[in-house]
PALO-846350 format. One record per atom (N, C-alpha, C, CB): residue in one letter; atom name; x, y, z. Coordinates in nm, 3 decimals, m for minus. Last residue first. Glycine has a CB too. Layout:
BEGIN
<r r="A" a="CA" c1="X" c2="Y" c3="Z"/>
...
***
This chain:
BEGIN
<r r="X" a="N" c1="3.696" c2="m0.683" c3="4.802"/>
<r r="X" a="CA" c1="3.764" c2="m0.583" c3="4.925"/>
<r r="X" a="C" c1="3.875" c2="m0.575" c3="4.930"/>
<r r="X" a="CB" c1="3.746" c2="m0.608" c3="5.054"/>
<r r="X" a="N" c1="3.636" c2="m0.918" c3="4.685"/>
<r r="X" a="CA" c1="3.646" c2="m0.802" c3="4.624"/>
<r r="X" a="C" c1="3.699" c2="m0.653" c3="4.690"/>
<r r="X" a="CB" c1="3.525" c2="m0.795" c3="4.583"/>
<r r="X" a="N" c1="3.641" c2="m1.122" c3="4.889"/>
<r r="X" a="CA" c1="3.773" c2="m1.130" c3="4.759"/>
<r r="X" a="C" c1="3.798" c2="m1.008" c3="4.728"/>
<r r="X" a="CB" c1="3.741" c2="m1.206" c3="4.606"/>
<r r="X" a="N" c1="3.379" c2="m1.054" c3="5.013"/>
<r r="X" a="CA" c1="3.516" c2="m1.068" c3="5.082"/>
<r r="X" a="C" c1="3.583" c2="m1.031" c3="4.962"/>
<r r="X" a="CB" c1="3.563" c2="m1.219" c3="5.151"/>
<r r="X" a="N" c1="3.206" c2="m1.147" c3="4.805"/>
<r r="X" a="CA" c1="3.236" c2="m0.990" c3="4.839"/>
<r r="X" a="C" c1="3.359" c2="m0.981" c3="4.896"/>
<r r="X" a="CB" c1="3.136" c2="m0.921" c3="4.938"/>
<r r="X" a="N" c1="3.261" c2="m1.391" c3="4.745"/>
<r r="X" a="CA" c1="3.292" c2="m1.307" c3="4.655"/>
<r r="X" a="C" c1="3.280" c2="m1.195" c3="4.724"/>
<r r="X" a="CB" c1="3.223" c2="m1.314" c3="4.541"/>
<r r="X" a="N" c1="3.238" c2="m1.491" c3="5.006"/>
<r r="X" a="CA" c1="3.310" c2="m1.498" c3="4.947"/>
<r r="X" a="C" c1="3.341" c2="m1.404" c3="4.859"/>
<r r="X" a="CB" c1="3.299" c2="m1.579" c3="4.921"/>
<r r="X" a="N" c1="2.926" c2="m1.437" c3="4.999"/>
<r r="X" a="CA" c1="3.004" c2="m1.389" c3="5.096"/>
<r r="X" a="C" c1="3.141" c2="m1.365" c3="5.051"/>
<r r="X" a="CB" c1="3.001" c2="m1.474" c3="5.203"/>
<r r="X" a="N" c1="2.820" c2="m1.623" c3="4.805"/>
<r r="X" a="CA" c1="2.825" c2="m1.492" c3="4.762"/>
<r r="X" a="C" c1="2.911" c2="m1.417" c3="4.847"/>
<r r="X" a="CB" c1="2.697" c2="m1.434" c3="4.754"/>
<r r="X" a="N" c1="2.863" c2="m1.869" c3="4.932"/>
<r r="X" a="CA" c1="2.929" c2="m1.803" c3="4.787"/>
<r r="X" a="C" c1="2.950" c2="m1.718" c3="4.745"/>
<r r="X" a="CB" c1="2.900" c2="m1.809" c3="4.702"/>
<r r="X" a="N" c1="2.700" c2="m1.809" c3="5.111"/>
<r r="X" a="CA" c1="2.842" c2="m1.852" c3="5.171"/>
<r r="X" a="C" c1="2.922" c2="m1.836" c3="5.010"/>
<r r="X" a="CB" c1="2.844" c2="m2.044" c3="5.259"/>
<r r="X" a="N" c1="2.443" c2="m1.858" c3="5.017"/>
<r r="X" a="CA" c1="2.509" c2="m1.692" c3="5.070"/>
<r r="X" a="C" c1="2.641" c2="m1.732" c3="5.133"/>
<r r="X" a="CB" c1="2.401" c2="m1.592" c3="5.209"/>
<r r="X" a="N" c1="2.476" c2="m2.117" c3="4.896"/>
<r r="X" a="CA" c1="2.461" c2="m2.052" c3="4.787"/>
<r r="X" a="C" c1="2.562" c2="m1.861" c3="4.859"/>
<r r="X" a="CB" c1="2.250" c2="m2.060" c3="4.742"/>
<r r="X" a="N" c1="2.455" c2="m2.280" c3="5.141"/>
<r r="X" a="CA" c1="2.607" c2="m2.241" c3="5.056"/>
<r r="X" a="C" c1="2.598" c2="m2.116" c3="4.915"/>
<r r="X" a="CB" c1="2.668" c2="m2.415" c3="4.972"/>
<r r="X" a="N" c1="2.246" c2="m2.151" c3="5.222"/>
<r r="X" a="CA" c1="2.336" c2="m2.157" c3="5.325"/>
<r r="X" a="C" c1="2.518" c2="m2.148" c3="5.180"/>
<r r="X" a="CB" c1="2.289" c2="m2.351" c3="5.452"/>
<r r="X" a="N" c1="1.972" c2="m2.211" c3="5.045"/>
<r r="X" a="CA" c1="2.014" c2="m2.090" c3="5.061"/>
<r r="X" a="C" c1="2.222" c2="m2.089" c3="5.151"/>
<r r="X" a="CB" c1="1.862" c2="m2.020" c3="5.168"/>
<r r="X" a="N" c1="2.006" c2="m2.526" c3="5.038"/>
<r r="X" a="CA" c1="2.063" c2="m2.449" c3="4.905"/>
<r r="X" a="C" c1="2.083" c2="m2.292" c3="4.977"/>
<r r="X" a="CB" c1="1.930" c2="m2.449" c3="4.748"/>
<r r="X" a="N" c1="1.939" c2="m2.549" c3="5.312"/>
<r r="X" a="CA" c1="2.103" c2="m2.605" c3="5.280"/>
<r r="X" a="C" c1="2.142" c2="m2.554" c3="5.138"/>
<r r="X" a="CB" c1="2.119" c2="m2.793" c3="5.278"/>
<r r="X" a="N" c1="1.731" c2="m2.470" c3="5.359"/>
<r r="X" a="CA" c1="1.841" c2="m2.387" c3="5.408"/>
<r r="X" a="C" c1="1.958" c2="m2.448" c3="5.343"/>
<r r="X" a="CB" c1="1.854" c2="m2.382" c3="5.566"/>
<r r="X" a="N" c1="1.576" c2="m2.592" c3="5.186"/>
<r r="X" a="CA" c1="1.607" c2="m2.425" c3="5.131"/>
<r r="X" a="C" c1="1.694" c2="m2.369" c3="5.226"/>
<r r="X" a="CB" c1="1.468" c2="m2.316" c3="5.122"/>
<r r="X" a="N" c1="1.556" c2="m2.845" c3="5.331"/>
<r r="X" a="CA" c1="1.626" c2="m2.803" c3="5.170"/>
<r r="X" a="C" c1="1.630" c2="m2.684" c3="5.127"/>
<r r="X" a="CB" c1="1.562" c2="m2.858" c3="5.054"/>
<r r="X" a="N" c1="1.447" c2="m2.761" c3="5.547"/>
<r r="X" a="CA" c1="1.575" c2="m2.877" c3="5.554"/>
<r r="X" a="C" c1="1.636" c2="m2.821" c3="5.416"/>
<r r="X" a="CB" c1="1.523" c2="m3.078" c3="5.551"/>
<r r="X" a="N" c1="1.202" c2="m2.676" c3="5.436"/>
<r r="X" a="CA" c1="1.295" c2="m2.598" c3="5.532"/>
<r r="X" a="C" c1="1.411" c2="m2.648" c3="5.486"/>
<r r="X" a="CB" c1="1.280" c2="m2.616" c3="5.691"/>
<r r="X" a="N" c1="1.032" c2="m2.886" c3="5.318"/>
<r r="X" a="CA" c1="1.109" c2="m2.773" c3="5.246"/>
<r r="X" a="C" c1="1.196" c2="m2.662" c3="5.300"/>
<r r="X" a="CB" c1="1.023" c2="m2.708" c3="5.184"/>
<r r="X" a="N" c1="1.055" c2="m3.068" c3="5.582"/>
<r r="X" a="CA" c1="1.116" c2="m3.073" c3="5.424"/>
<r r="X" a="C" c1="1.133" c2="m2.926" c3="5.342"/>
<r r="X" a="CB" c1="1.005" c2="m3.170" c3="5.325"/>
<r r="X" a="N" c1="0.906" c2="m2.902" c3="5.752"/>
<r r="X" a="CA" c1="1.036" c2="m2.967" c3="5.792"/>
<r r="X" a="C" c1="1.114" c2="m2.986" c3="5.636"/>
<r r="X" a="CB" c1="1.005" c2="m3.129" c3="5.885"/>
<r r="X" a="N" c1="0.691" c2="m2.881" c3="5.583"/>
<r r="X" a="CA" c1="0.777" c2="m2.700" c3="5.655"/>
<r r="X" a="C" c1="0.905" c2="m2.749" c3="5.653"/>
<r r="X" a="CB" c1="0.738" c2="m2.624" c3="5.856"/>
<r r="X" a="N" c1="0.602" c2="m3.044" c3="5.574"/>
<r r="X" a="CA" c1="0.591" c2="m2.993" c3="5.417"/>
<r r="X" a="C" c1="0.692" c2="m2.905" c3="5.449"/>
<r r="X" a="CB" c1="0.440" c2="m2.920" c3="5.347"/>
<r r="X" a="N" c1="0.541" c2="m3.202" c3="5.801"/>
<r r="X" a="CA" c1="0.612" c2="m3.269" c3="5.794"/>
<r r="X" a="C" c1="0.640" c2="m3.164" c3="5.609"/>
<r r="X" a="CB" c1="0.561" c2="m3.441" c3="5.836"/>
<r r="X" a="N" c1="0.329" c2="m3.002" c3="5.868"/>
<r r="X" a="CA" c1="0.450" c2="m2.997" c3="5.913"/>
<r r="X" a="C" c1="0.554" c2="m3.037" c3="5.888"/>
<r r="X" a="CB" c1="0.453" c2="m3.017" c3="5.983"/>
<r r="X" a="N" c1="0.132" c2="m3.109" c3="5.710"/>
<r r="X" a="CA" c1="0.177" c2="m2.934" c3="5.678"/>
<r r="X" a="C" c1="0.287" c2="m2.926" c3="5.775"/>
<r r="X" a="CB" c1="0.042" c2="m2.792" c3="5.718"/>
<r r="X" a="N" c1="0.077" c2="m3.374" c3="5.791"/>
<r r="X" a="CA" c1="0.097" c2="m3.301" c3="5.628"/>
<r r="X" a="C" c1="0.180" c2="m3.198" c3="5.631"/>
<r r="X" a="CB" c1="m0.035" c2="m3.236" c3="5.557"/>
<r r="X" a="N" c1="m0.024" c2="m3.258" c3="6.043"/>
<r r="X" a="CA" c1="0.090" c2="m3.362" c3="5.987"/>
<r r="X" a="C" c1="0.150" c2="m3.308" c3="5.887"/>
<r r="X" a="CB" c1="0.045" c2="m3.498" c3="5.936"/>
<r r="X" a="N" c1="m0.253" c2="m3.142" c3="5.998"/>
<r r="X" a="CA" c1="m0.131" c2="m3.054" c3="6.066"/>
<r r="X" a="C" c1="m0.046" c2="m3.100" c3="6.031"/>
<r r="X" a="CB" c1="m0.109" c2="m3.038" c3="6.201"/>
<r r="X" a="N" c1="m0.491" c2="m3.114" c3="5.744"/>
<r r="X" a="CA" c1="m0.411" c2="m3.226" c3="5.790"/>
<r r="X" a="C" c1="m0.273" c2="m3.121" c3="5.870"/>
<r r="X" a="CB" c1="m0.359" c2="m3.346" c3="5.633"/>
<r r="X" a="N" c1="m0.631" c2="m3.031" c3="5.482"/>
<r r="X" a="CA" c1="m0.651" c2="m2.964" c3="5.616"/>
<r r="X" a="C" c1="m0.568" c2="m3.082" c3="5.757"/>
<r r="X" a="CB" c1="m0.855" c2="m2.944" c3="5.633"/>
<r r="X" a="N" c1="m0.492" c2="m3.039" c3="5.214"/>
<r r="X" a="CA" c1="m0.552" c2="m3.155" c3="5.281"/>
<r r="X" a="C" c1="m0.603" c2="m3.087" c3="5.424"/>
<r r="X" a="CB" c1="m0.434" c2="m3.288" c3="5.301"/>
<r r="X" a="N" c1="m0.520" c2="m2.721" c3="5.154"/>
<r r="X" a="CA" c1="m0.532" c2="m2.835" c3="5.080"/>
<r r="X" a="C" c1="m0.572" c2="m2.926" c3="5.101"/>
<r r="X" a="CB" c1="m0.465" c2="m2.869" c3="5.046"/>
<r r="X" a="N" c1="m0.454" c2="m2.596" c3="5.395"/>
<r r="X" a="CA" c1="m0.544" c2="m2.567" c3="5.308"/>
<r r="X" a="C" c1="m0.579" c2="m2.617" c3="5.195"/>
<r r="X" a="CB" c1="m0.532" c2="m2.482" c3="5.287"/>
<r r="X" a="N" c1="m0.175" c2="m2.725" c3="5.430"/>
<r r="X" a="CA" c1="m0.252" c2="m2.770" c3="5.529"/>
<r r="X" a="C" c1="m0.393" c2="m2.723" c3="5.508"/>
<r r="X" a="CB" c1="m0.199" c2="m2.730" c3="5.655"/>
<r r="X" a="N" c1="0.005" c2="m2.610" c3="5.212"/>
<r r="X" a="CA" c1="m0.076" c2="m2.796" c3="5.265"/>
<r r="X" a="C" c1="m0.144" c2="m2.828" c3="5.338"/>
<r r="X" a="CB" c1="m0.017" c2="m2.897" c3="5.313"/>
<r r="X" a="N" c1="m0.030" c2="m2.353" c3="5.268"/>
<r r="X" a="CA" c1="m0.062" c2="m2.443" c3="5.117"/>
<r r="X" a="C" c1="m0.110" c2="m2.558" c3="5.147"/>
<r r="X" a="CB" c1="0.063" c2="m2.479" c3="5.019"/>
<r r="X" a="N" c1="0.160" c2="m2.322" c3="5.492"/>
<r r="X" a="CA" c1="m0.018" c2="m2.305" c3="5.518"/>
<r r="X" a="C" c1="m0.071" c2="m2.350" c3="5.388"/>
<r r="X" a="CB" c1="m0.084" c2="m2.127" c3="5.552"/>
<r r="X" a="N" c1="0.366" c2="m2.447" c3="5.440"/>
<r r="X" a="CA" c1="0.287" c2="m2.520" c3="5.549"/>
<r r="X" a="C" c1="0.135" c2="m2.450" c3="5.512"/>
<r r="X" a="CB" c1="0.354" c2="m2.485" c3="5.728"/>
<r r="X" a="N" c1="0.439" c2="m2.270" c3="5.263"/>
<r r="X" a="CA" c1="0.463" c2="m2.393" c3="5.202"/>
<r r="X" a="C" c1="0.347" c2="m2.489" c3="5.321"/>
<r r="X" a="CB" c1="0.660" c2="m2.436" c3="5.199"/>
<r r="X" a="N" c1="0.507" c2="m2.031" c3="5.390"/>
<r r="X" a="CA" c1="0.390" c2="m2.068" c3="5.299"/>
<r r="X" a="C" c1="0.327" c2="m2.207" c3="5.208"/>
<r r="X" a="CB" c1="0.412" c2="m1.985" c3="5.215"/>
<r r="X" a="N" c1="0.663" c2="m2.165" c3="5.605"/>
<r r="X" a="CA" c1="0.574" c2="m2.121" c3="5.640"/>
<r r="X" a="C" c1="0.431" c2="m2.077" c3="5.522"/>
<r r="X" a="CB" c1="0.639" c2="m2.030" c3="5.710"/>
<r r="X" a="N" c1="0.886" c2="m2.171" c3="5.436"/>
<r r="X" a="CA" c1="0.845" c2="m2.279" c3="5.529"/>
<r r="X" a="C" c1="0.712" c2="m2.216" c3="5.576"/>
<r r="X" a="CB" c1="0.957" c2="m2.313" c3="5.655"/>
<r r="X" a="N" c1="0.967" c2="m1.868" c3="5.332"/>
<r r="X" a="CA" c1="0.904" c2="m2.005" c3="5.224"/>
<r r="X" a="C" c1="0.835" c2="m2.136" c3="5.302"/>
<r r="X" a="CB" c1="1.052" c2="m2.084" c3="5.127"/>
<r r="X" a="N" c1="0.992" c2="m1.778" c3="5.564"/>
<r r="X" a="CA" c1="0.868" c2="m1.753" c3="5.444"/>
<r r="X" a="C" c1="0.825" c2="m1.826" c3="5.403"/>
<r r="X" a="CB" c1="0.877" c2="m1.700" c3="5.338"/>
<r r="X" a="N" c1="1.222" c2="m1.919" c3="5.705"/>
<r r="X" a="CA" c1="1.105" c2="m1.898" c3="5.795"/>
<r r="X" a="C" c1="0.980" c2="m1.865" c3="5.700"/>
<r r="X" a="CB" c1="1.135" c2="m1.773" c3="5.904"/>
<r r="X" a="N" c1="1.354" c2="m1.875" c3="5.480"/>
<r r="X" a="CA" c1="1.372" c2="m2.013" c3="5.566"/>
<r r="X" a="C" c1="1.178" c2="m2.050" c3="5.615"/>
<r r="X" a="CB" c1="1.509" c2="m1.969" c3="5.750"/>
<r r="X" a="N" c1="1.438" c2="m1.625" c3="5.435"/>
<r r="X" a="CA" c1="1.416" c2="m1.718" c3="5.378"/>
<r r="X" a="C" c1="1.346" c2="m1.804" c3="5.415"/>
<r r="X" a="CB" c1="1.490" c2="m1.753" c3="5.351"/>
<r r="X" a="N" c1="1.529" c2="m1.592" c3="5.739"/>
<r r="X" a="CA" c1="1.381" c2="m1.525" c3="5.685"/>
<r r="X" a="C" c1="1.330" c2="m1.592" c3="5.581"/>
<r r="X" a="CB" c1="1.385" c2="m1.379" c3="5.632"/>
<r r="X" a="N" c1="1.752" c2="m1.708" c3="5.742"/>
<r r="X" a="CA" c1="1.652" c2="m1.767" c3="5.857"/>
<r r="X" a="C" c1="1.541" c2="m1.693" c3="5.768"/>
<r r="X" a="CB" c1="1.675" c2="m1.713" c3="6.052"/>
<r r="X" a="N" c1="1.934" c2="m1.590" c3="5.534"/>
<r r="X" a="CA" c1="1.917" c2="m1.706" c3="5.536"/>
<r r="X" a="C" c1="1.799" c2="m1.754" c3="5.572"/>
<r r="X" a="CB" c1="1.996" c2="m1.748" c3="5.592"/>
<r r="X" a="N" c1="1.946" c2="m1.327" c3="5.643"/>
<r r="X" a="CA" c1="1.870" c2="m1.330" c3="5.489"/>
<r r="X" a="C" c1="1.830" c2="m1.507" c3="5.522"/>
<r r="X" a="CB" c1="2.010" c2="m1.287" c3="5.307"/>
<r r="X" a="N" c1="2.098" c2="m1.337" c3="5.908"/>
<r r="X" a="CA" c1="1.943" c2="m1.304" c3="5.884"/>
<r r="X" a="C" c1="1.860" c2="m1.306" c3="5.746"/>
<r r="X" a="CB" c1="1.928" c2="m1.171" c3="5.926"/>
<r r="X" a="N" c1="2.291" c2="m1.428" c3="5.772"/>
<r r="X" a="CA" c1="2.216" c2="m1.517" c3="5.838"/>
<r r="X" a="C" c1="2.084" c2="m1.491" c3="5.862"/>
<r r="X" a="CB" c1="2.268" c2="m1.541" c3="5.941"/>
<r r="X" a="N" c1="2.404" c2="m1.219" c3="5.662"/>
<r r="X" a="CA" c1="2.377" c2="m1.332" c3="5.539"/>
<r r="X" a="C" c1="2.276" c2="m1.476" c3="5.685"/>
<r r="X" a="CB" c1="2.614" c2="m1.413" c3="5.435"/>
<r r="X" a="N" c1="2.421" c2="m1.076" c3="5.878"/>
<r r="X" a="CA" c1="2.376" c2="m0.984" c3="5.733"/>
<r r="X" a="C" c1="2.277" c2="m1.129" c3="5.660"/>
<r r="X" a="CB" c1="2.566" c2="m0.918" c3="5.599"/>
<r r="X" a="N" c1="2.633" c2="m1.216" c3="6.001"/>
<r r="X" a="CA" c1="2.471" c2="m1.229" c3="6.082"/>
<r r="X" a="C" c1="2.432" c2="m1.098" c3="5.939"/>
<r r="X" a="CB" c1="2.451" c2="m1.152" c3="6.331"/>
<r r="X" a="N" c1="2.816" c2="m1.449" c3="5.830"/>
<r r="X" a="CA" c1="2.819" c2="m1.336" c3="5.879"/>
<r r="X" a="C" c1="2.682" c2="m1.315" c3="5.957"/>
<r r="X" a="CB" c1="2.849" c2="m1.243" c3="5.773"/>
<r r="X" a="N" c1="2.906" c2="m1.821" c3="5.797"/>
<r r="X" a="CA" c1="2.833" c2="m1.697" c3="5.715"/>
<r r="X" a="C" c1="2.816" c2="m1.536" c3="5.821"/>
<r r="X" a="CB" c1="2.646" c2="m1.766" c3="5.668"/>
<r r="X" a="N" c1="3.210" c2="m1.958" c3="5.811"/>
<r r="X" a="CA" c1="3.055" c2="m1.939" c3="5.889"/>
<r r="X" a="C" c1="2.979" c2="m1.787" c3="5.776"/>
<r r="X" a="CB" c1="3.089" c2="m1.874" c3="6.125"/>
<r r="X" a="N" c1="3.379" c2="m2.154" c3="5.650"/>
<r r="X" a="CA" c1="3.361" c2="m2.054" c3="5.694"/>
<r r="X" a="C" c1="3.251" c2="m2.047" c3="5.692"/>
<r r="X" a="CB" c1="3.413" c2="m1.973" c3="5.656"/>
<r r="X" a="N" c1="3.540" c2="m2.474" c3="5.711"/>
<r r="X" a="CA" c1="3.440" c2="m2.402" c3="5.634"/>
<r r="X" a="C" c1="3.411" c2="m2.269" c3="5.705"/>
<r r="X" a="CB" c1="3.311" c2="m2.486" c3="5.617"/>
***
C-alpha cells in the first residue's frame, strides 16, 4: 500500500486533531464527564482517520495518474 505524502498527512492529522477535539469539548459540556469526552475523541478519531486516510490516498492517486 502506498503511504500518503506529508501535504496529505498534514491535511489528515488536522482533520483528525479538529474534529477530535470538537467532538471532546461537545461531550464533555454536555455530561461534564473527562471519560465521556475522551473515550468521544478516541472514537471519533479512530474513525475519521481511517475514512480521511484512504479517502487522501485516493485522491493522491489520482493526482499522481494525472502527471
Amino acid at each position: 500500500m502506498n503511504q500518503l505524502n506529508s501535504k496529505y498527512k498534514q491535511i489528515l492529522w488536522a482533520n483528525v486533531v479538529i474534529l477530535g477535539a470538537g467532538v471532546g469539548y461537545l461531550v464533555f459540556k454536555k455530561w461534564g464527564n473527562v471519560g465521556y469526552a475522551v473515550g468521544a475523541v478516541a472514537a471519533i478519531g479512530t474513525l475519521e482517520y481511517a475514512v480521511m486516510y484512504f479517502s487522501l490516498l485516493r485522491k493522491q492517486r489520482k493526482e499522481e495518474e494525472r502527471k
